[in-house]
N, CA, C and O of each residue as an XYZ file, in Angstrom:
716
protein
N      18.221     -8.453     -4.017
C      17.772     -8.954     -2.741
C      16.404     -9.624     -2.889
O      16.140    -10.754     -2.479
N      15.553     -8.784     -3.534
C      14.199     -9.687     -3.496
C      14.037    -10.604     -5.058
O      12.869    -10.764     -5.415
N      15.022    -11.136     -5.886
C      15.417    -12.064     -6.476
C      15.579    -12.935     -5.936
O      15.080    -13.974     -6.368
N      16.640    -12.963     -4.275
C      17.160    -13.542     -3.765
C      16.077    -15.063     -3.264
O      15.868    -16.226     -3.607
N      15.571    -13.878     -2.073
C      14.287    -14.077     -1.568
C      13.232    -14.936     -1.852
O      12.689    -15.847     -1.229
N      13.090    -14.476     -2.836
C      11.876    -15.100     -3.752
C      12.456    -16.414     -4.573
O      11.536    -17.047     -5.091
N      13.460    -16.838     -4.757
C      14.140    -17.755     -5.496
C      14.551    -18.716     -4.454
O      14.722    -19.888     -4.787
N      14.722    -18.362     -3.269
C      14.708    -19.433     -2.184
C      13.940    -19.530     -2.067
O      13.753    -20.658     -2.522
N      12.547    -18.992     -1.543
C      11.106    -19.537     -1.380
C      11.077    -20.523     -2.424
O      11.490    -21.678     -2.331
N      10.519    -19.935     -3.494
C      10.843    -20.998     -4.840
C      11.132    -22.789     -5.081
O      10.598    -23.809     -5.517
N      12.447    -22.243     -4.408
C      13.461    -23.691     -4.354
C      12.707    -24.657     -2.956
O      12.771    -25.871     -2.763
N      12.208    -23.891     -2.370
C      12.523    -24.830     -0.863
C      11.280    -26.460     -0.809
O      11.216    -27.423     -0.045
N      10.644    -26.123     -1.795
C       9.771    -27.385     -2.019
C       8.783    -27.356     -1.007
O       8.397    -28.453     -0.602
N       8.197    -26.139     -0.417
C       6.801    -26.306     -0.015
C       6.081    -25.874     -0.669
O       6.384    -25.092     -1.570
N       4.501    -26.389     -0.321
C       3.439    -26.287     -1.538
C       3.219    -24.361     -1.575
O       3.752    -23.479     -0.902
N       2.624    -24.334     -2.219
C       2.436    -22.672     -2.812
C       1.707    -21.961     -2.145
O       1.902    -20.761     -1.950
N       0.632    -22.720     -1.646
C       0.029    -21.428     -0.319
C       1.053    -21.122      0.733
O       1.174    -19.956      1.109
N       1.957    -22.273      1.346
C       3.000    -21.647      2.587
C       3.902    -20.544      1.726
O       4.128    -19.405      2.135
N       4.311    -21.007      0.636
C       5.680    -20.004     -0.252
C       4.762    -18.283     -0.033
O       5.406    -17.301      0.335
N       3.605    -18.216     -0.258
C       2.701    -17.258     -0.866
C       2.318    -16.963      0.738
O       1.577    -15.981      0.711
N       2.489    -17.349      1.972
C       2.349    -16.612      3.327
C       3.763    -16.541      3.538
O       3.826    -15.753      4.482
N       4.701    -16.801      3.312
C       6.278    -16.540      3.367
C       6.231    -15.687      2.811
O       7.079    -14.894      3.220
N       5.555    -15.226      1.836
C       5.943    -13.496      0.714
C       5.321    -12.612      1.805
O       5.963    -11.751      2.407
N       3.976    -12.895      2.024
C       3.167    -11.954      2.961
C       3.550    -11.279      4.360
O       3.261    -10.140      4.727
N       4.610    -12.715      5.379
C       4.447    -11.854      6.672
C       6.266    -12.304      6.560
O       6.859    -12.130      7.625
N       6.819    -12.649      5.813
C       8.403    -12.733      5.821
C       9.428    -11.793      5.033
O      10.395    -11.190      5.499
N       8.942    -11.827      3.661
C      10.042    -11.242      2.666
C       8.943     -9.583      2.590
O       9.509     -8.524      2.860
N       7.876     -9.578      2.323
C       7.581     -8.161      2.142
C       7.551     -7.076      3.395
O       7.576     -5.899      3.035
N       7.510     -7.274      4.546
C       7.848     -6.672      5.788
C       9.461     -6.748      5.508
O       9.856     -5.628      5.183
N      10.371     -7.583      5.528
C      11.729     -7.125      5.544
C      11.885     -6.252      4.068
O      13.010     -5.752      4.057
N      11.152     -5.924      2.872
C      11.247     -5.216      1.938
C      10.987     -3.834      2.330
O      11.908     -3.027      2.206
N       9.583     -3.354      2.896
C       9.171     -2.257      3.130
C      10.410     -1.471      3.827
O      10.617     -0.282      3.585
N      11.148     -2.171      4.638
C      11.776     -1.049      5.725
C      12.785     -0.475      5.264
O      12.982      0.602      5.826
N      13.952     -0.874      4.011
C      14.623     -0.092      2.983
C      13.579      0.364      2.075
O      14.205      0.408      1.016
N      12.482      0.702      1.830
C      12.123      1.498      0.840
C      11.850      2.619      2.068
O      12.582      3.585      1.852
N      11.110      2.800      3.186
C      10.867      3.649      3.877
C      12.522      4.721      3.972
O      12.797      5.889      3.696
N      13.356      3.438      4.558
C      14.630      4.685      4.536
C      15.465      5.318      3.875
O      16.215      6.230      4.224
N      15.257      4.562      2.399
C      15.919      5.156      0.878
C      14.748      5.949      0.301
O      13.592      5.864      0.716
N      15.115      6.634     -0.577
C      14.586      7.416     -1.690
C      14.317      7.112     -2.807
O      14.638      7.882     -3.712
N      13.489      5.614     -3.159
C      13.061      4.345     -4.129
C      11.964      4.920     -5.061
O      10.789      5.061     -4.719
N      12.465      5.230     -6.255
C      11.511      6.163     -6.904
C      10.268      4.738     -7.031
O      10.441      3.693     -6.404
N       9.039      4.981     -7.966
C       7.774      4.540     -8.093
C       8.036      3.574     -8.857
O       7.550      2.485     -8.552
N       8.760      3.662     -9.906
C       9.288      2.907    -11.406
C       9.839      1.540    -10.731
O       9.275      0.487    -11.028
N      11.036      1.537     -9.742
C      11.412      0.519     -9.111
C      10.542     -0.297     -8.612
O      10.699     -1.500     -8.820
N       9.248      0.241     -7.718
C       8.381     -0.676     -7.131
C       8.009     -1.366     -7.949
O       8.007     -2.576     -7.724
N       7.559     -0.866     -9.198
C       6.618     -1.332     -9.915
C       7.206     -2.405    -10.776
O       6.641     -3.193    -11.534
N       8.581     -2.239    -10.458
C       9.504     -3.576    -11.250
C       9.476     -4.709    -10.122
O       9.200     -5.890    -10.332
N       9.771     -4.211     -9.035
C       9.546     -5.072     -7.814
C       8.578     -6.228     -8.194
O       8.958     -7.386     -8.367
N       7.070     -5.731     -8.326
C       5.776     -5.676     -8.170
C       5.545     -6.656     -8.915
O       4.805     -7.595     -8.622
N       6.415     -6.464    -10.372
C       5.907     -7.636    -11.326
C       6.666     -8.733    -10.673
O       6.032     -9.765    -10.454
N       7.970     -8.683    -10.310
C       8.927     -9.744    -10.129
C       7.938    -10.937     -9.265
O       7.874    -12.153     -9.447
N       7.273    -10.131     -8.348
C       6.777    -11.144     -7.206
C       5.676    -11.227     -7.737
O       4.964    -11.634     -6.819
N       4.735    -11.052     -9.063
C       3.748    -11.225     -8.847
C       3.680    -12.577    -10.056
O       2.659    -13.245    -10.220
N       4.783    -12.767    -10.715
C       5.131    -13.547    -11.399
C       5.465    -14.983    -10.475
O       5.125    -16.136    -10.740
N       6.162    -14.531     -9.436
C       6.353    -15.903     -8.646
C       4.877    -16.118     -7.789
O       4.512    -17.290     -7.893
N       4.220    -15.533     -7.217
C       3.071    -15.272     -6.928
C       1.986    -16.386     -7.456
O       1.397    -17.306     -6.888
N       1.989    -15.850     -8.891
C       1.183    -16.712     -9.762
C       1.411    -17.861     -9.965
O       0.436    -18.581    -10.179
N       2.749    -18.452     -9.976
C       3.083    -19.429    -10.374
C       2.949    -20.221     -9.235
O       2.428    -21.294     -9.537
N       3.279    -20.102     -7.716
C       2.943    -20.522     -6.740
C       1.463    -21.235     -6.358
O       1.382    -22.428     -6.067
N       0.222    -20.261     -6.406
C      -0.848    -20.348     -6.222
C      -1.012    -21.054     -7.597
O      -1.804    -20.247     -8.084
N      -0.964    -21.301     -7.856
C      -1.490    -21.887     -9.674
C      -2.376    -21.065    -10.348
O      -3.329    -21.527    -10.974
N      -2.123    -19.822    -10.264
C      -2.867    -18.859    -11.246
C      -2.532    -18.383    -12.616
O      -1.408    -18.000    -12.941
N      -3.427    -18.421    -13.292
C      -2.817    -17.721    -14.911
C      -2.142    -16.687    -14.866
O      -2.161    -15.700    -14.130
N      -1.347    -17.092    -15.993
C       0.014    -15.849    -15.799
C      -1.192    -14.618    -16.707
O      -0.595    -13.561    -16.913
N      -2.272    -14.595    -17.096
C      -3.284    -13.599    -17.568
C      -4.086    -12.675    -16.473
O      -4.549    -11.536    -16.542
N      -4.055    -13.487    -15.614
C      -4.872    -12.681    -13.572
C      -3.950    -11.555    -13.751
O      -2.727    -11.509    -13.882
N      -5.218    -10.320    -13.710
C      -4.556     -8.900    -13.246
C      -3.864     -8.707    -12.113
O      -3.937     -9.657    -11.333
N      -3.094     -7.624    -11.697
C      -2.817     -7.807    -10.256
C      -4.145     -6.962     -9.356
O      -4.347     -6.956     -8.142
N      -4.888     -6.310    -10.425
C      -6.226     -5.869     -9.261
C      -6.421     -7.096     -8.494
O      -6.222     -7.190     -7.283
N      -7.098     -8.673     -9.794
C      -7.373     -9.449     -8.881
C      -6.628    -10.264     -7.887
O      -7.147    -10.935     -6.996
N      -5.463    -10.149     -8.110
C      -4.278    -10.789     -6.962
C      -4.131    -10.370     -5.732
O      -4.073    -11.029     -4.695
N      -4.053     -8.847     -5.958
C      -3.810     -8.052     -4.773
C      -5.419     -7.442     -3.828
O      -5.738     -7.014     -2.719
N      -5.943     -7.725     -4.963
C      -7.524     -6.863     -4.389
C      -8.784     -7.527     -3.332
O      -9.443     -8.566     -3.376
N      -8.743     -6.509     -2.508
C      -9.490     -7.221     -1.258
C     -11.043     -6.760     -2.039
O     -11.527     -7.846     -1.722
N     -12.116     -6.124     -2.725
C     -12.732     -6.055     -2.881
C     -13.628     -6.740     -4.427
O     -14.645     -6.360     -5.006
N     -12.509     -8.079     -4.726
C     -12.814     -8.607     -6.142
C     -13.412    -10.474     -5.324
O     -13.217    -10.704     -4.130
N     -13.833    -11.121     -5.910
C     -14.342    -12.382     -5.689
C     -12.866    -13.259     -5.607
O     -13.064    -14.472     -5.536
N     -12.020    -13.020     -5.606
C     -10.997    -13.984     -5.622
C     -10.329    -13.005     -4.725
O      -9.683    -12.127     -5.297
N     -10.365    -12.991     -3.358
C      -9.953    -12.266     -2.349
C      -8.873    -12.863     -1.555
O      -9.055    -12.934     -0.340
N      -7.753    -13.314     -2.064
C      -6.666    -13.816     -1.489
C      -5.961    -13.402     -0.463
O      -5.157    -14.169      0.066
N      -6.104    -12.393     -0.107
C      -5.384    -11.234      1.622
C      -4.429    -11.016      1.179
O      -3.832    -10.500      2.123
N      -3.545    -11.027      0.084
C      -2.198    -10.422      0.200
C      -1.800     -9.278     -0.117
O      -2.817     -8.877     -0.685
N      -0.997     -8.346     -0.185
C      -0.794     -6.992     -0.141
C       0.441     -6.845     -1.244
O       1.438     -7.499     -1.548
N      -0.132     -5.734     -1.628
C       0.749     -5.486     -2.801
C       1.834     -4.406     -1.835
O       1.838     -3.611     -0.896
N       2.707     -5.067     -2.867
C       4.567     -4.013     -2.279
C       4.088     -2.418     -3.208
O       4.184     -1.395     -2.530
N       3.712     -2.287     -4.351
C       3.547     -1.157     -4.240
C       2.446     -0.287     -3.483
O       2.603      0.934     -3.458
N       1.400     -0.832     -2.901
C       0.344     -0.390     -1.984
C       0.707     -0.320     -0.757
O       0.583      0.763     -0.185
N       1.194     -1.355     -0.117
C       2.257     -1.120      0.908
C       3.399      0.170      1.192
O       3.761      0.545      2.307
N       3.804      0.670      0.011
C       4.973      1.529      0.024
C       4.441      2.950     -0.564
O       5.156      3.948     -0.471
N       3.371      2.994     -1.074
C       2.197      4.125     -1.363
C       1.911      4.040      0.051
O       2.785      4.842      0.381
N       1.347      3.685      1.221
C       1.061      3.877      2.612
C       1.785      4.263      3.148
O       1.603      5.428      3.499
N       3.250      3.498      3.636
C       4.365      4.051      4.443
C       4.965      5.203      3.735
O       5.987      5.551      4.327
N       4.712      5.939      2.676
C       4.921      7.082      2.620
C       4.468      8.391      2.402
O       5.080      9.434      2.174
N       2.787      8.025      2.564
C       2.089      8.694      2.922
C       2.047      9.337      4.121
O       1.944     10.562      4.170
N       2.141      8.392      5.472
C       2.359      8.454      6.706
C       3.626      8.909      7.187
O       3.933      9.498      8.223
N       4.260      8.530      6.259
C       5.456      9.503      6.513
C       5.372     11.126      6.180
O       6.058     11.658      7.052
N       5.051     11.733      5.658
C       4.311     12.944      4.893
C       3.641     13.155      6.495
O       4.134     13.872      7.367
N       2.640     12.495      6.594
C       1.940     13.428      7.526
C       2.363     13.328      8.914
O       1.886     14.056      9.784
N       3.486     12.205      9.200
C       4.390     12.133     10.321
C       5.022     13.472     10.347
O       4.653     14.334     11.144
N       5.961     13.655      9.493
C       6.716     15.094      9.259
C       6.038     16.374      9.116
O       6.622     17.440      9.309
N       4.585     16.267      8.718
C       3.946     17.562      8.684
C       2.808     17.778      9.934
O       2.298     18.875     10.161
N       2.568     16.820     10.532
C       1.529     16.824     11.484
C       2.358     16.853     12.813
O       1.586     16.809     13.770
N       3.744     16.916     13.211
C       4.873     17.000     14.165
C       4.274     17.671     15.457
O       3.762     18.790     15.432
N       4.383     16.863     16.634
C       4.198     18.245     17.652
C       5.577     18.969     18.129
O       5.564     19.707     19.114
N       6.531     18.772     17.532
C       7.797     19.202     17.557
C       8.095     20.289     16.204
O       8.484     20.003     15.072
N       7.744     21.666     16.814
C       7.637     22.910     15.866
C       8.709     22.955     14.578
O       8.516     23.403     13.448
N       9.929     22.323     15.155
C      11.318     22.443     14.161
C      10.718     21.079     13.159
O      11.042     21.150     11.973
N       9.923     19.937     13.555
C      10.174     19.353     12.738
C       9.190     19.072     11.350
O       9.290     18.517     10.256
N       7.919     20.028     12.349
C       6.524     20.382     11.362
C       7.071     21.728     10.669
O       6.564     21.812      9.550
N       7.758     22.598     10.888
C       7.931     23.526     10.399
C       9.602     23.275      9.306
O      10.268     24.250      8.957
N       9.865     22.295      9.059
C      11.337     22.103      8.474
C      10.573     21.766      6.883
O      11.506     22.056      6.134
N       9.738     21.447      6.227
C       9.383     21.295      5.110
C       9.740     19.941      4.691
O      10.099     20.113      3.526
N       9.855     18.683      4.954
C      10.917     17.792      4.286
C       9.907     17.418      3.193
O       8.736     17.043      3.246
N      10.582     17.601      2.394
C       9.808     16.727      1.274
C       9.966     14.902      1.051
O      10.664     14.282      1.854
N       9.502     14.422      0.303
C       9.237     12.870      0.288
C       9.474     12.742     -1.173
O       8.552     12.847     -1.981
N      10.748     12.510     -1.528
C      10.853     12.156     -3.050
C      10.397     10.614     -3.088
O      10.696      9.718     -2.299
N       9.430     10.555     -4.457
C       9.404      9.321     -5.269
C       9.324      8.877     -6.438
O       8.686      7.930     -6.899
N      10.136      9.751     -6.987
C       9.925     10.130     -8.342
C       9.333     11.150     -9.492
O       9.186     12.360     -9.321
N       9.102     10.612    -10.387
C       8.628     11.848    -11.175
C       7.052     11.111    -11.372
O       6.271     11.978    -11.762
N       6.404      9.823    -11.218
C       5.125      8.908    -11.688
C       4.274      9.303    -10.473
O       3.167      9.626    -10.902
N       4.328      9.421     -9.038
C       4.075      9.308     -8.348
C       4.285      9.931     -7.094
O       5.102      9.472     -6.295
N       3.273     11.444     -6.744
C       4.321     12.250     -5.908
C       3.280     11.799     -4.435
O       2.056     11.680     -4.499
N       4.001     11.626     -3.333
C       3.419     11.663     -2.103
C       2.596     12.938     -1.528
O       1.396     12.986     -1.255
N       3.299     13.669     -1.451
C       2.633     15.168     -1.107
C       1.576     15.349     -1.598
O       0.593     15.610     -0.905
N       1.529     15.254     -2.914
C       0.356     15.738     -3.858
C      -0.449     14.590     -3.501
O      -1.501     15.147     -3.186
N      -0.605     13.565     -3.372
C      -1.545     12.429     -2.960
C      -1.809     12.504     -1.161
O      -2.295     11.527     -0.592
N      -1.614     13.147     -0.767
C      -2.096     13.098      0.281
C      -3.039     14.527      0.343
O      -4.114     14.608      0.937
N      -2.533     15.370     -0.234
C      -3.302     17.269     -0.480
C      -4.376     16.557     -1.043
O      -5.461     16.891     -0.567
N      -4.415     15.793     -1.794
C      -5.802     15.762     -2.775
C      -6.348     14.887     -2.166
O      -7.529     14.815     -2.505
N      -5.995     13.967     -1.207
C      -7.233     13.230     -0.207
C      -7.642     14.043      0.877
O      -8.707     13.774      1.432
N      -7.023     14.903      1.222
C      -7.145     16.087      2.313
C      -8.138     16.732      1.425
O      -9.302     16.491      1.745
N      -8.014     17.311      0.638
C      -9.333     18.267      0.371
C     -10.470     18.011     -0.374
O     -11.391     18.720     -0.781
N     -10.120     16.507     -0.482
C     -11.629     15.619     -0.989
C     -12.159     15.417      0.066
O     -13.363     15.670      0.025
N     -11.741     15.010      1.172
C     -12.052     14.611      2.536
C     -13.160     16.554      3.108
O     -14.336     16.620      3.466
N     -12.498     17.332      3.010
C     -13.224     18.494      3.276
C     -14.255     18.510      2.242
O     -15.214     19.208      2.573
N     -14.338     18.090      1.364
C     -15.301     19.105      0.194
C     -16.412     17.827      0.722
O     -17.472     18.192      1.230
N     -16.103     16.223      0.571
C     -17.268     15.482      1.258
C     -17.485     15.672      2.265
O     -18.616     16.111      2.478
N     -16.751     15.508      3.222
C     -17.190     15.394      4.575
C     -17.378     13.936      4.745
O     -18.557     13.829      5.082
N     -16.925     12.922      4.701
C     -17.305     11.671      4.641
C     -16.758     11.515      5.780
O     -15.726     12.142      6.023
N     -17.271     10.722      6.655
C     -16.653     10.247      8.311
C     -17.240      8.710      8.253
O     -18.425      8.407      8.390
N     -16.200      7.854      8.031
C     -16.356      6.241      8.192
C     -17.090      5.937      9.589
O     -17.387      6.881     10.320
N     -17.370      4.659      9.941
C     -17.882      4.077     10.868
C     -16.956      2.888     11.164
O     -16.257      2.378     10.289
N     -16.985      2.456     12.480
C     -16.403      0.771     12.542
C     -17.277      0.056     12.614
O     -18.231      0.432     13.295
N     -17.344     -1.321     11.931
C     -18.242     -2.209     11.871
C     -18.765     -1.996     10.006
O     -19.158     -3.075      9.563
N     -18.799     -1.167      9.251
C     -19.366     -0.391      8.000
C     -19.282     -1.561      6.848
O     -18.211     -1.847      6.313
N     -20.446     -2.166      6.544
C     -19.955     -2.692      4.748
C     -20.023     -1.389      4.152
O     -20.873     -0.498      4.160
N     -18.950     -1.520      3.661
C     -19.296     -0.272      2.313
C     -20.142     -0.300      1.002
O     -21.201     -0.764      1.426
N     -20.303     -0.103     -0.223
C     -20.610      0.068     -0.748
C     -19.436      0.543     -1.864
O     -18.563      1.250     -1.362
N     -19.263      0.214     -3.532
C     -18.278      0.641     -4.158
C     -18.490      1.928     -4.244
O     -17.356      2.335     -4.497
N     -19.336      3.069     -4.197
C     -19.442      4.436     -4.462
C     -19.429      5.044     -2.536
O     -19.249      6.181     -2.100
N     -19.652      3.951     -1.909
C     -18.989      4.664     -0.181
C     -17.655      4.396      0.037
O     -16.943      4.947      0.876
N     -17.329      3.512     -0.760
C     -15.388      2.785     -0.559
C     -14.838      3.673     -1.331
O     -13.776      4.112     -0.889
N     -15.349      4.294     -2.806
C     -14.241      5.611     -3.523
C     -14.483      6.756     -2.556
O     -13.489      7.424     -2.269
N     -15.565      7.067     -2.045
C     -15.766      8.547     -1.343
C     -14.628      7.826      0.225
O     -13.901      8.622      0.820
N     -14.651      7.082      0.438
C     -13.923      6.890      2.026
C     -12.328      7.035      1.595
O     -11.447      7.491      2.325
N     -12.192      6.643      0.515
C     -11.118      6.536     -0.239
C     -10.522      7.905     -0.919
O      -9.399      7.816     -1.416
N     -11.072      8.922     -0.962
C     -11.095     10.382     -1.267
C     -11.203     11.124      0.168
O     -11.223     12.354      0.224
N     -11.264     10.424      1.165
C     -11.630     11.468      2.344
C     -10.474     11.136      3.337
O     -10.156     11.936      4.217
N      -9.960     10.137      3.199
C      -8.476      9.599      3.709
C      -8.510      9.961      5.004
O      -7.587     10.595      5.515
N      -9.948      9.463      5.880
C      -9.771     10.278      7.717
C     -10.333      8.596      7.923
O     -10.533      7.666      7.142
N     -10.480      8.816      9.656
C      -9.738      8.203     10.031
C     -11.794      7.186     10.811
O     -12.877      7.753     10.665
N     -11.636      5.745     11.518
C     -12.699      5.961     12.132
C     -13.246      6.488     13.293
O     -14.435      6.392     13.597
N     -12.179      7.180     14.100
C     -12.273      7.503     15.300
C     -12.489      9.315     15.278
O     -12.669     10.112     16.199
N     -12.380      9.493     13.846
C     -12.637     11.148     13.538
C     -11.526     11.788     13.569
O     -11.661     12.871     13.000
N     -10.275     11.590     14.050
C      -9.401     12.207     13.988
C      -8.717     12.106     12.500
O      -8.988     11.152     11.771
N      -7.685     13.291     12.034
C      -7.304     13.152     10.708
C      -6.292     12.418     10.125
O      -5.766     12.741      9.060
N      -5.997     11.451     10.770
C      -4.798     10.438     10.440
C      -5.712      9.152     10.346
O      -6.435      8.871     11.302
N      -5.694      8.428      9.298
C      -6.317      7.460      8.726
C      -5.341      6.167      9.343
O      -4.134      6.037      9.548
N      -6.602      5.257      9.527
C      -6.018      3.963      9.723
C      -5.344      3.640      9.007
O      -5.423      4.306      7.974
N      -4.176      2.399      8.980
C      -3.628      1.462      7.549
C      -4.561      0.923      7.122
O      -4.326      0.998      5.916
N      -5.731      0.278      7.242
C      -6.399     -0.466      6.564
C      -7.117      0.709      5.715
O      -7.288      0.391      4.538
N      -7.620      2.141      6.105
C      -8.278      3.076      5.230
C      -7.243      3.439      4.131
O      -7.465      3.693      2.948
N      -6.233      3.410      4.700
C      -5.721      4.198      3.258
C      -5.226      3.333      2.747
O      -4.926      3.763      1.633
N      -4.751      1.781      2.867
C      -4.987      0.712      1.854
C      -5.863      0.657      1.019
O      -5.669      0.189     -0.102
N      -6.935      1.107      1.403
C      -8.204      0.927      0.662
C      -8.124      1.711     -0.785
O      -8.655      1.390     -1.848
N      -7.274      2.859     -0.475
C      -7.766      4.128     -1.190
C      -6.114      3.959     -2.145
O      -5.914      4.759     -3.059
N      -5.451      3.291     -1.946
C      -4.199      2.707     -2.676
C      -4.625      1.936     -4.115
O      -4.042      2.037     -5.194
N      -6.082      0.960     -3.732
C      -6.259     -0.305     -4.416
C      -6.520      0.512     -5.856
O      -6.767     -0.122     -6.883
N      -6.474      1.379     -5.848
C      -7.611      1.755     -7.636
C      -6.604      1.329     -8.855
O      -6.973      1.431    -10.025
């Protein structure tokens, strides 16, 4: 499917910045919503990940040598806005985790579901360990905040939210995806 996708963009003969906002608000939103409802181990994304980042490059006219830090990364000098499918799908199943465990519906906080994603990459355990980095700092973001790279890893370890409550924005825990 996202062979498909990406091989019609490809073909259709517009210049490479439109192909490269066609990946952003067309083909990777219709991607995310079967990984949310299947059980897509980590290994797959990450095959995903290259596929598009190969057409990606070739689009924008970038060296096929550009990391994907700098492709995907909002905090590098070549800040392009686009979002990586595996950072994207590290989020929606994070939130899913704390959808199912934070429940005000007793049967459904109290049912245990777990969040398989393999054996590379466990959800649960990545969200426990931003939960109790978040307690041991105490870090509470601001809106409006430049960060700082040693205030962006601690905001990024504390996975809360700016309004103080314990469910983190998408843009915070994007943040804390990028490493």
């Amino acid at each position: 499917m996202t062979d498909t996708w990406l091989l019609a963009v490809d073909k259709s003969g517009l210049p490479g910045k439109f192909k490269a906002w066609i990946y952003q608000h067309s083909i990777l939103p219709c991607l995310l919503w079967p990984l949310l409802v299947y059980e897509v181990p980590i290994t797959i994304i990450e095959g995903f990940e290259r596929k598009i980042s190969q057409f990606l490059r070739r689009w924008l006219g970038l060296p096929r040598s550009l990391s994907s830090t700098a492709l995907f990364g909002h905090n590098t000098k070549l800040q392009l806005l686009l979002s990586s499918l595996e950072e994207e799908f590290k989020v929606i199943r994070a939130r899913e985790v704390l959808l199912y465990r934070d429940s005000a519906d007793n049967k459904v906080s109290s049912a245990g579901v777990e969040i398989r994603t393999g054996r590379k990459w466990c959800t649960q355990d990545a969200v426990e360990w931003a939960e109790g980095n978040r307690k041991i700092n105490g870090v509470q973001p601001y809106c409006g905040s430049v960060w700082t790279e040693t205030e962006r890893v601690q905001l990024c370890n504390a996975l809360t939210c700016s309004n103080g409550s314990r469910h983190p924005t998408e843009k915070e825990m994007k943040g804390c995806f990028l490493l």
